[in-house]
C-alpha positions in Angstrom: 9.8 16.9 -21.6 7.4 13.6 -20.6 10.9 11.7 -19.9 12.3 14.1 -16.6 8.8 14.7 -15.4 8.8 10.6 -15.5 11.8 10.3 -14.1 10.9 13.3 -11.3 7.6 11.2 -10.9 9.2 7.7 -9.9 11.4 9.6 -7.5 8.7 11.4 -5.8 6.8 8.0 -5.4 9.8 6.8 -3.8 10.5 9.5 -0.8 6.7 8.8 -0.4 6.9 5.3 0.6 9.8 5.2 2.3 8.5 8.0 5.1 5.0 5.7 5.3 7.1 2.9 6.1 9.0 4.9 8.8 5.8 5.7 10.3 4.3 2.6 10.2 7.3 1.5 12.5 6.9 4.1 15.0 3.6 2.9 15.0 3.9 -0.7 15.4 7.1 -0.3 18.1 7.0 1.7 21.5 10.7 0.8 21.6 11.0 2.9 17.9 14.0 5.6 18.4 13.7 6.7 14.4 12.8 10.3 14.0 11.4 10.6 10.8 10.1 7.9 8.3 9.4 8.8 4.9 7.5 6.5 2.0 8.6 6.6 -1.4 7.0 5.1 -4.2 4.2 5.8 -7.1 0.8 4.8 -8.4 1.9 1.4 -9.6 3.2 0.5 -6.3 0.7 1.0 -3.5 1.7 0.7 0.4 0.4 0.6 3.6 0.7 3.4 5.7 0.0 4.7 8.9 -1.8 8.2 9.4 -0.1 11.0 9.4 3.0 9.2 7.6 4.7 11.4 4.5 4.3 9.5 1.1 6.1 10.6 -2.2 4.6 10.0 -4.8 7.2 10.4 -7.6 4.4 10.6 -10.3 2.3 12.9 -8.9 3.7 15.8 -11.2 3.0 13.9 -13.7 -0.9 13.1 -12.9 -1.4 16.5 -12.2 -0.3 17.6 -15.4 -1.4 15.4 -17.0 -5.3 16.2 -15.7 -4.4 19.7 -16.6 -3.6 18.5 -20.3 -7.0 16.4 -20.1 -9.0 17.4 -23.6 -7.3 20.0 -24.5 -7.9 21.3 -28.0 -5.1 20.7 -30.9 -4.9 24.5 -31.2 -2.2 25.6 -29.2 -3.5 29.2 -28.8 -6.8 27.6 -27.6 -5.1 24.4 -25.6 -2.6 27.6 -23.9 -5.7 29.9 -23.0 -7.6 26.8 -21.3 -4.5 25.6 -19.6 -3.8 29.0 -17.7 -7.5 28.9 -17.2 -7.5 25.6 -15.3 -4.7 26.8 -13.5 -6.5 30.3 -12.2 -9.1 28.3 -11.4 -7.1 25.7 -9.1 -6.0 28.9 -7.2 -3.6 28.5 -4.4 -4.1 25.4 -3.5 -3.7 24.0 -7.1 -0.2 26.0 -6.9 0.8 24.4 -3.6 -0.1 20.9 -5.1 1.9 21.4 -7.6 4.9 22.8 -5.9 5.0 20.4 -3.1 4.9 17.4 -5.8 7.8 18.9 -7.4 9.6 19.3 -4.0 8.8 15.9 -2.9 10.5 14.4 -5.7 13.4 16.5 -5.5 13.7 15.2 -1.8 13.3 12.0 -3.0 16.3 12.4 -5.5 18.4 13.8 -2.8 17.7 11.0 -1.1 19.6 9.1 -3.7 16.4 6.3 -3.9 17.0 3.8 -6.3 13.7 1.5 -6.6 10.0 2.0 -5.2 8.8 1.4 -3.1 11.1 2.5 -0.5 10.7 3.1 3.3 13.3 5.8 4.5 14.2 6.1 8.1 15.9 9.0 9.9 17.6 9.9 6.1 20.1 7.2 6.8 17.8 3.4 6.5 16.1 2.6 3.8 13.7 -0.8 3.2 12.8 -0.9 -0.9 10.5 -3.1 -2.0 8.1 -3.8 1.4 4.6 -2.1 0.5 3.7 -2.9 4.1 5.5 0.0 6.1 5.0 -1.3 10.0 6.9 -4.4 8.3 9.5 -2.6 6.9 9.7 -0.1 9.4 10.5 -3.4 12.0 13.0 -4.0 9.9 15.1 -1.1 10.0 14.4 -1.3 14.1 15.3 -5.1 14.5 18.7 -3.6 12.6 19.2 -0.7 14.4 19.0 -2.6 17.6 21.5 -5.5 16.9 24.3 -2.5 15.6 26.2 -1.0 18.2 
């Protein structure tokens, strides 16, 4: 079970640095015609984004299950009870966390990302390996200018 909630994790981190990428190039360029920028990556590869720009992290399910499996006892009755505990007390929000991390890297999989991090403009350019977004983001919009 660790291995696809890995997997699901690197994809998510992907999306998310490709969208802060995007962003960053709206940003940076008044002449930007991109509707949508999307950052994909994860923990072990920080970017730089703009505000307001989407970042998937594709470990993020990962982390938070991992903080609720923090100290749990070896008793799997026990270890059960103060899992479900943990996640009645998270409420709601806890719940949409979680969802929306396992959504994001979903997205990110149907994005068909192959490396983080990854800057995805418009669903259709993608930048991988610039943590800098407003730099990858010029990119995509110095390419997108010189194809007809």
């Amino acid at each position: 079970m660790t291995a696809p909630h890995s997997f699901i994790s690197q994809q998510l981190r992907a999306v998310g640095t490709a969208l802060a990428l995007w962003a960053a190039l709206f940003a940076s360029s008044k002449a930007a015609t991109a509707a949508e920028v999307l950052v994909i990556t994860d923990s072990g590869h920080p970017v730089q984004v703009a505000t307001g720009t989407r970042v998937i992290e594709l470990d993020l399910p990962v982390r938070i299950e991992a903080e609720l499996a923090a100290g749990l006892p070896a008793d799997p009755a026990q270890a059960s009870a103060i899992v479900q505990q943990r996640l009645r007390g998270g409420g709601q929000e806890l719940q949409r966390r979680i969802g929306r991390a396992y959504q994001d890297v979903a997205d990110a999989w149907g994005l068909g990302i192959a490396k983080v991090p990854a800057v995805v403009v418009d669903r259709r350019y993608v930048v991988y390996g610039e943590s800098d977004v407003a730099r990858a983001a010029a990119r995509i919009e110095t390419y997108r200018r010189t194809q007809p």
